[in-house]
Structure formats: structure tokens, C-alpha cells
N, C-alpha and C positions, 0 to 999 in steps of 0.2 A: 390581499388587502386592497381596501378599494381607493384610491384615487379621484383627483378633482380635477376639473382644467378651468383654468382662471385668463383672461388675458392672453391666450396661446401659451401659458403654462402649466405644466403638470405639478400638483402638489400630494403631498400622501403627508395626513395629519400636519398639515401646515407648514410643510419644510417641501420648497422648490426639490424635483428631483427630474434628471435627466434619463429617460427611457434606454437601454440597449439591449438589444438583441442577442442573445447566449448562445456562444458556437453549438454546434451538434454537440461535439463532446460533453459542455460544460450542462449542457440540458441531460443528455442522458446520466450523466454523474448524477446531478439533482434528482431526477426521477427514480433511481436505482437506492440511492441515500437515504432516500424518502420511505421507499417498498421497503429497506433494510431496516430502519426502525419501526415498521409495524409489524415484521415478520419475524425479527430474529431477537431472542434476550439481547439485554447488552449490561455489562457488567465492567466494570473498571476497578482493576486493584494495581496500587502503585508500589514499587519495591525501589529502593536504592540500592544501587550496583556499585561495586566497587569495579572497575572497567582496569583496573592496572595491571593486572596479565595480559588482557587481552591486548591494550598496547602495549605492549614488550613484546608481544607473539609477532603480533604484526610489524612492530620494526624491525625484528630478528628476520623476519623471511620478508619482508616487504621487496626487496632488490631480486632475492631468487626467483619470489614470481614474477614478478616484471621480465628480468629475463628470460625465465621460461615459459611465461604464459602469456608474456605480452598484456598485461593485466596489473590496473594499477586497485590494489584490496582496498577497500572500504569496509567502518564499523556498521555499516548496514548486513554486509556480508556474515558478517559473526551472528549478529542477531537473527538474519534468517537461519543462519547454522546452528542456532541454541532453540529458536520456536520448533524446529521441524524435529529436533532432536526430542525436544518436550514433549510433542504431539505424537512420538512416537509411545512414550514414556504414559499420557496420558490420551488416551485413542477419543473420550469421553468429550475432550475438546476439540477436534475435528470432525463434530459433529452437529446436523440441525434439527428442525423439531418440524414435526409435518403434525398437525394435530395433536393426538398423544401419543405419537409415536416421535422415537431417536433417531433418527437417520445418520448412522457410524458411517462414514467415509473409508472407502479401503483405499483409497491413494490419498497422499498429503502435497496436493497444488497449490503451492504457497502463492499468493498476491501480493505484491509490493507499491505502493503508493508515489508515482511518480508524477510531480508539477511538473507539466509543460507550459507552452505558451497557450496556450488556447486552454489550459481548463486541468482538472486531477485526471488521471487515469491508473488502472491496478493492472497491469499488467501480470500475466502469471508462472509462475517457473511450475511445470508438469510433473509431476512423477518428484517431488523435488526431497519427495523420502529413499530415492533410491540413487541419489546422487549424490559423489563425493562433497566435498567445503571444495575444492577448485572446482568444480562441474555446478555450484550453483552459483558461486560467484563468479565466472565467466558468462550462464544463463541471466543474471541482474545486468551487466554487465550489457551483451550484446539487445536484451529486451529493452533497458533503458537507451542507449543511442540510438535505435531504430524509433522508439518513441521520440526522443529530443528531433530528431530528423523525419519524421513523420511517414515511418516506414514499416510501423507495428501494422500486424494483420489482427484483422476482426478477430478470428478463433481466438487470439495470443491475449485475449480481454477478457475471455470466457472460461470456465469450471474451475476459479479459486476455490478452497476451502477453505482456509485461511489467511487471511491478511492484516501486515503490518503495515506500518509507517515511522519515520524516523524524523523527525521535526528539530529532532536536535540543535543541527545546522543553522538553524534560526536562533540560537540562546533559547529556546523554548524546554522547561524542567518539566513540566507534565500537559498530556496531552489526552484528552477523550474524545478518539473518532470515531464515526458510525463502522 
């Protein structure tokens, strides 16, 4: 959009706005966001979950993992454990579209969407169909603190096939990301 400078200020459609400058991250997010709505369908369908076993499951072992794993379980956990399960279930949707052709995915590298300070990043659990529910949530787990602490490596951003995000946390009922 284009902008005015008035006075030594910047206006965009008549409302002062102050310029800043986009981390690296938060630019290539944008840019990658951008490529993904012109390349990929996007489709959104909403289901209401009843989530009440699933807490019960996780109160029920919440303490034994922590004990044993050193690992405090999160409901993102599950839901990566339920998409990669489904993906298994439905191969149709770990898949992209190169012209007219399907490109079926033989590994399921799940992406998970995590806010840091500087900007979104998707980090990716690998292989994350041949991993146990403790083996991907210890994987979310060590990928997200190394992200919080700014320790994720390039590759650990690279060959999702699929990605979620969990906005929950926020009071947020329904969500449509790229």
C-alpha cells in the first residue's frame, strides 16, 4: 500500500502510522504465508470436540510422565497425536499439488506453530509417523524451548508436511491459518 509523508509524517489512507522494520523471522514468515496461499488449496472445516477423555487421560498420567520423562504433557500434544494418526488414516491429506499432479508424502513431518518473540515460526517434528505419543511430545517439547531460547537450527524449519496450531490458549473458538 502506498503511503504519504506529510510534515515528517508518514500517513497510509489518512491515519499517522509509525514505520518498523520486521525481524528476519517475522519477514520470512510473511513471505512463506504469502507463497502458501497462492500455492496450496486451503480449506477449513470446524468440528466441535468433546476433549473430556482426553483430560482425564492426561490427569491420570500427567505425574507418571513428569516422573519419567521429565516432561510436563500438553493438549497440543494430543492433537499432534490425533492429526498424524488421521494422516495416517487419510494419506490424501499429506499431500500437495504440483500442477496436476498429487504429490502423496511417504513421511508425515508434522509443523507446529510456535509464537516467539520476534515473530511465528513452525518448527518440525520429522518422521513424526513413526514416533510414539511420548517420542513426539518430548520432540514439541525440546523443539519449542530451543525455539523460546533461540536455539532452533535452520533445517528444524524445513520439510513440514503438515501443520497445525493451537490458539486455544488465547480464548480463541475457531481459527483459519495459512
Amino acid at each position: 500500500q502506498k503511503t504519504v509523508t506529510k510534515d515528517n509524517k508518514e500517513y497510509l489512507d489518512g491515519v499517522a502510522v509509525k514505520r518498523q522494520k520486521m525481524s528476519k523471522i517475522r519477514e520470512l514468515t510473511a513471505e512463506h504465508m504469502v507463497r502458501s496461499v497462492r500455492t496450496s488449496p486451503h480449506v477449513t472445516t470446524t468440528f466441535e470436540i468433546d476433549l473430556h477423555h482426553v483430560a482425564q487421560v492426561k490427569s491420570n498420567f500427567e505425574q507418571q510422565i513428569i516422573e519419567k520423562h521429565k516432561l510436563k504433557i500438553t493438549y497440543t500434544s494430543f492433537f499432534i497425536h490425533a492429526a498424524v494418526e488421521a494422516l495416517k488414516l487419510h494419506p490424501i491429506l499429506n499431500a500437495s499439488v504440483d500442477g496436476s499432479d498429487i504429490l502423496l508424502k511417504e513421511t508425515i513431518n508434522m509443523g507446529c506453530a510456535i509464537a516467539i518473540e520476534s515473530g511465528l515460526i513452525v518448527p518440525v517434528i520429522k518422521n513424526a509417523n513413526k514416533l510414539s505419543f511420548i517420542e513426539k511430545a518430548l520432540a514439541l517439547n525440546d523443539l519449542a524451548q530451543r525455539a523460546h531460547s533461540k536455539k532452533i537450527l535452520p533445517d528444524e524449519l524445513l520439510g513440514g508436511t503438515f501443520s497445525i496450531t493451537n490458539p486455544g490458549m488465547y480464548g480463541c473458538l475457531h481459527s483459519q491459518p495459512i
